[in-house]
N, C-alpha and C positions, 0 to 999 in steps of 0.2 A: 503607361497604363498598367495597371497592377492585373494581379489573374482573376481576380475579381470582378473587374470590370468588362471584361473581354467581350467582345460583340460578335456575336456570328450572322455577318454581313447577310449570307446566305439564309439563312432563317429568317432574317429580318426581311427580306425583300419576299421569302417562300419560292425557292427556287433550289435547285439540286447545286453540288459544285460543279457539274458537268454543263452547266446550262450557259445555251450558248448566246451571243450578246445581244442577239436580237429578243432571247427569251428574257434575257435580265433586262432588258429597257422595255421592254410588255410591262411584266410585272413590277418597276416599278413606275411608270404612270398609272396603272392603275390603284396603285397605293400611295401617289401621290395627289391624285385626284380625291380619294379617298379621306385622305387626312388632313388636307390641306388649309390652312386656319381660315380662309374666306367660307368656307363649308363650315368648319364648325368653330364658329365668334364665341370665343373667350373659353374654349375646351383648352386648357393647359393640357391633360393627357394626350390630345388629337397632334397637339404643337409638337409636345416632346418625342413621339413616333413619326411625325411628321421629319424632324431633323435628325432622327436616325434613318430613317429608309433613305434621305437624301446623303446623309454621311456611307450608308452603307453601297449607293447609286454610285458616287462619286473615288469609291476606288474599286469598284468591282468593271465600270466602265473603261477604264483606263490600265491597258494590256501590262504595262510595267508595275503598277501597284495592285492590281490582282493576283501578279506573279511573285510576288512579294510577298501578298495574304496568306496566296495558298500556301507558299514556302516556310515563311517566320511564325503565319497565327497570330498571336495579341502582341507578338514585339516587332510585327512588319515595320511600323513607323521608326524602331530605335535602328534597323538595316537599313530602312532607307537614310535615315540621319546622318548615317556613316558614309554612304556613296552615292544617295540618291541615283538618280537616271543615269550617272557618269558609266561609261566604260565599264558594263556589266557588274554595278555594283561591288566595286574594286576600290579599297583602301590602304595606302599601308602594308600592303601587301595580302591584304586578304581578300579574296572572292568568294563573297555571300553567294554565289550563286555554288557551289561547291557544296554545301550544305544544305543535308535533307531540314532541317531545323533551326530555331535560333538558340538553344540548349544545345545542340552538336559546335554551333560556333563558339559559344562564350567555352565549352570545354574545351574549344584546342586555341581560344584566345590563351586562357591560363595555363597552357601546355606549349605555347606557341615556341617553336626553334628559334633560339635566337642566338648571340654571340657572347660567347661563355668566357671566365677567366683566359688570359693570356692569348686569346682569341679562337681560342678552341668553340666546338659546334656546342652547344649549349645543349639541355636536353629535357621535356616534361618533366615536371614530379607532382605527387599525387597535392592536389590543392588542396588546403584548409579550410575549414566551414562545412555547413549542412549543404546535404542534396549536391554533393561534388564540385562548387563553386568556393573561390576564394575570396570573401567578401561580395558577393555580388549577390547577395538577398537583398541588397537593398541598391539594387544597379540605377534606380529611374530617380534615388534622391541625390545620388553622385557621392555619398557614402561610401565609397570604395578600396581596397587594397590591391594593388599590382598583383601579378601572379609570380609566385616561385620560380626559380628556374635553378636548373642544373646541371655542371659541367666536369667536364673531368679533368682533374688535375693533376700530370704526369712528375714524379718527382725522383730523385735516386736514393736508391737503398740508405746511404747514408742520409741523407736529409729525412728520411721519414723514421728511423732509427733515433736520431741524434735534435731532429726538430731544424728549423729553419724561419727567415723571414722571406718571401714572394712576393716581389712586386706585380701587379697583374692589371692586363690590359683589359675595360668593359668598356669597347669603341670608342669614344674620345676620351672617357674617363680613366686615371690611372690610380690605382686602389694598391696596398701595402696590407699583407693580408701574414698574420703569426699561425706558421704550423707546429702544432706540437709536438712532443719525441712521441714518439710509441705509436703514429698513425700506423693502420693496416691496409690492405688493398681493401676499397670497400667503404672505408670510413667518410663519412660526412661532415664535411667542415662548414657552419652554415657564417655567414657572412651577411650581418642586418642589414636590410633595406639596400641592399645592393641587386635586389629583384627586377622584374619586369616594372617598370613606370605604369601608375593607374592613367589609363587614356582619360578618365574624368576627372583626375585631378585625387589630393588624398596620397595617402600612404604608399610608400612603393614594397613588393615584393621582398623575399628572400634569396638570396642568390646559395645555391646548395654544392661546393665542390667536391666531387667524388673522387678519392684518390685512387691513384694508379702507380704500380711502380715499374721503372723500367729494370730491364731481366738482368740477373747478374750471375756470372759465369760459376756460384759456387754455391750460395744461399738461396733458396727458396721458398715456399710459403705452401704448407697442406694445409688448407683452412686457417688457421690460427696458429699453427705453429712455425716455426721455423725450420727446416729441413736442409740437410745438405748431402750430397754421395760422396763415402771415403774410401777412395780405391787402396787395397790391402795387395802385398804380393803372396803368392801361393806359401811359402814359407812362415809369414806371419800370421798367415789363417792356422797354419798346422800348429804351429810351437807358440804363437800366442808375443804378446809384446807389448813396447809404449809407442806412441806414436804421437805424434803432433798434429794437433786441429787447428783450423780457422774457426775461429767466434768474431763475433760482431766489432767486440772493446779488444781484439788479441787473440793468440796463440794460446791453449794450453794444452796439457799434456795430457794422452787418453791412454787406458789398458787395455788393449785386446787379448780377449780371452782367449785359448788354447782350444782350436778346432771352430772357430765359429765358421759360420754359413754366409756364403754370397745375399744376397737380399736380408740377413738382419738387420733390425734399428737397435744402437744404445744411445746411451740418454746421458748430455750432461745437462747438471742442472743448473738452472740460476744462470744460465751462458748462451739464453734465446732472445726472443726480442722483448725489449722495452715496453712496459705499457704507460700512458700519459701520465700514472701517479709515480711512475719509475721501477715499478714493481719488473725482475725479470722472470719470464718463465724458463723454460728449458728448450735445449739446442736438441732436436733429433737427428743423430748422424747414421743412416742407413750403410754400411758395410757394402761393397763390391771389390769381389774378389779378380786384380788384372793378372793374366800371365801374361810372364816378358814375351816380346816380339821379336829379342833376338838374345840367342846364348853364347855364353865365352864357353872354351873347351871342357875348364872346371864345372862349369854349369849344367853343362850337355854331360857329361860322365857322373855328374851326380843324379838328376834327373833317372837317369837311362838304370841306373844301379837302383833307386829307389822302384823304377818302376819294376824290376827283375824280382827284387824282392818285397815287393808288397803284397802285407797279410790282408789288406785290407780289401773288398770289395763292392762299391760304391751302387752299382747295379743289380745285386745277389737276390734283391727284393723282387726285381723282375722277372725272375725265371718263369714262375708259374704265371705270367701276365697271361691272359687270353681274353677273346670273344667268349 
């Protein structure tokens, strides 16, 4: 029944939706007495009201398709199609009766959790088409498209750096899915018609996997960059040096500058992550400064001698601190 057509039972009988069943069986005998074609021979109009107040009699009568009306509106008949009288309108996992509406259902139909690449929890994504539905402006001709779905796909630093093939599990189905180099946390891999199945039949769905990466003990991600902490010893901070990084393709060699600071970032370039056309951007290696946890003799008399004569004083900024 299109929105066009939609019939308001209640109007048609002239009755409240509060009105109770002895009030709805009043009023409609007396509109069926009213209208009824032996009163009026050959009124076509008398007929055709005639067989709505009986259409409107015959579910406003019956406890389970009234509960339906008042629930669905003009798509009662396509909720009950799905479960009818069974087991509280229960299909498939869905219970219409869960739902203030039959728009609240068909949005979490196309939202619907299901079981995602590799068997992970699958997860909504926002449908395609007008008015929040994914194909389903045209639900009653069976014109329809499955709903998107989407899941997350955990992968290792290398494999999303360097690209990968995935074989991946959609419940009995087994799919070979190409990840590219340069995916990021976040990135969406969409994967055709590997979507929700249309329950009418048609087009299925998109299936959307969301990547994820597992944590790796040196490289990290600030948004879009690549980030890592390079612990410096106190000496290297002062006097400044070369030192050796980890990058993604290798090792190379970095200059630390003479007095830099605990919490600085420098920058190599061209030695971060991969992006899909191959393009690199740059590596940020944040600076921390460790002191050893244990000294050799030499160490402790060096130490002990710098501190005697040190011009320098670290805190001199704070004398005048106050409230």
């Amino acid at each position: 029944m299109a929105a066009t057509d939609f019939k308001d039972y209640y109007a048609l009988l002239g009755v409240n939706k509060t009105a109770s069943a002895d009030e709805i069986k009043k009023a409609f005998r007396k509109l069926a007495r009213q209208y009824h074609p032996d009163m009026n021979p050959g009124d076509k109009a008398a007929e055709a009201r005639f067989k709505e107040v009986n259409e409107a009699y015959e579910v406003l009568s019956d406890p389970d398709k009234r509960k339906k009306y008042d629930q669905f509106g003009q798509y009662w008949r396509q909720a009950e199609g799905f479960g009818g009288a069974r087991s509280g309108v229960n299909v498939d996992g869905f219970d219409f009766n869960q739902y203030g509406s039959f728009d609240d259902f068909i949005n979490e139909l196309l939202g619907r959790f299901g079981t995602g690449a590799g068997g992970a929890r699958g997860y909504r994504t926002s449908p395609s088409g007008f008015g929040g539905f994914s194909g389903f402006d045209n639900f009653e001709t069976g014109q329809t498209t499955g709903a998107d779905l989407e899941s997350t796909l955990t992968l290792s630093l290398s494999e999303a750096f360097r690209g990968t093939q995935k074989r991946l599990s959609l419940g009995s189905e087994s799919i070979e899915v190409t990840i590219p180099r340069g995916v990021k946390p976040g990135t969406r891999i969409r994967v055709k018609g590997k979507g929700q199945p249309n329950p009418y039949g048609g087009q299925r769905g998109d299936l959307y996997l969301i990547v994820a990466l597992q944590p790796h003990p040196f490289f990290h991600f600030d948004g879009d960059s690549l980030t890592c902490e390079l612990p410096i010893a106190p000496d290297e901070a002062v006097l400044g040096g070369s030192v050796e990084v980890p990058t993604p393709d290798g090792s190379v060699t970095m200059n630390i500058p003479a007095g830099i600071r605990s919490g600085q970032t420098l920058r190599l370039r061209g030695k971060g992550w991969s992006s899909p056309k191959g393009d690199r951007g740059d590596q940020l290696v944040k600076i921390v400064i460790v002191p050893p946890r244990e000294l050799s003799a030499i160490e402790r008399e060096a130490y002990e001698k710098i501190r005697d004569h040190r011009s320098f004083d670290p805190r001199g900024h704070l004398k005048n601190v106050q409230l």
